[in-house]
N, C-alpha and C positions, 0 to 999 in steps of 0.2 A: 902159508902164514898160520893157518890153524889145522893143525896136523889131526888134532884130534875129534873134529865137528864135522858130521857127516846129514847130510838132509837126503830124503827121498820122498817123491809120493807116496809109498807104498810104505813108509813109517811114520806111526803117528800123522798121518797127512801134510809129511813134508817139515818140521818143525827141526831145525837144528837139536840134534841128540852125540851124545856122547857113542861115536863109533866100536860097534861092535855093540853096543845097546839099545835099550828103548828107553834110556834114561835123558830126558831132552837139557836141554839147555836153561828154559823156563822151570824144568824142575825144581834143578841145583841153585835158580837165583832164588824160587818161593821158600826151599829150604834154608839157606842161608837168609833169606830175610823175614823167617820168622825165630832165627834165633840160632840155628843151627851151625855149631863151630866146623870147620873142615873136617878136624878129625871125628868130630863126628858124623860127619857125614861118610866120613869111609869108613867107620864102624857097622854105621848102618846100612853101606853097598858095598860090601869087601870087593866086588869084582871090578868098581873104583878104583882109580891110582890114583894120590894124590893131584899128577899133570893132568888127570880130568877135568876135575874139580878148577884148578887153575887157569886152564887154557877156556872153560866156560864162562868163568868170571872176564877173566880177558874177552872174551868174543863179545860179552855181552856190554861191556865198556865199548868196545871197538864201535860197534855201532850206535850206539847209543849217542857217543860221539858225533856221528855224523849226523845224526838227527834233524829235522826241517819241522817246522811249529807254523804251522798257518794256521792263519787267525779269518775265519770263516764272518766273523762281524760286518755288521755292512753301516758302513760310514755314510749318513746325510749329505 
């Protein structure tokens, strides 16, 4: 499913990153969510493909998706 997201202990301490890199997952979402347009963002990692960039956003939708919200409140 995501060809291009690779984890390991031994990188970054296991954090999904962009394969073949040390550029994580969480990177590419702090960059695009401070403003950062794709192409710019592969300006400023040429060693980026665009399908990086891409398939991270996807991954990081993917799961997010599946997300669980528990509400640790404690009811009288």
């Amino acid at each position: 499913m995501f060809t291009r997201i690779v984890f390991s202990p031994n990188v970054l301490g296991g954090k999904p990153c962009i394969k073949g890199t040390r550029i994580s997952v969480e990177f590419i979402l702090e960059l695009a969510a401070s403003g950062a347009s794709r192409s710019e963002i592969l300006r400023a990692y040429p060693h980026l493909a665009a399908e990086d960039v891409e398939e991270a956003l996807q991954y990081a939708a993917h799961f997010l998706k599946n997300e669980v919200v528990l509400s640790a409140e404690v009811v009288p």
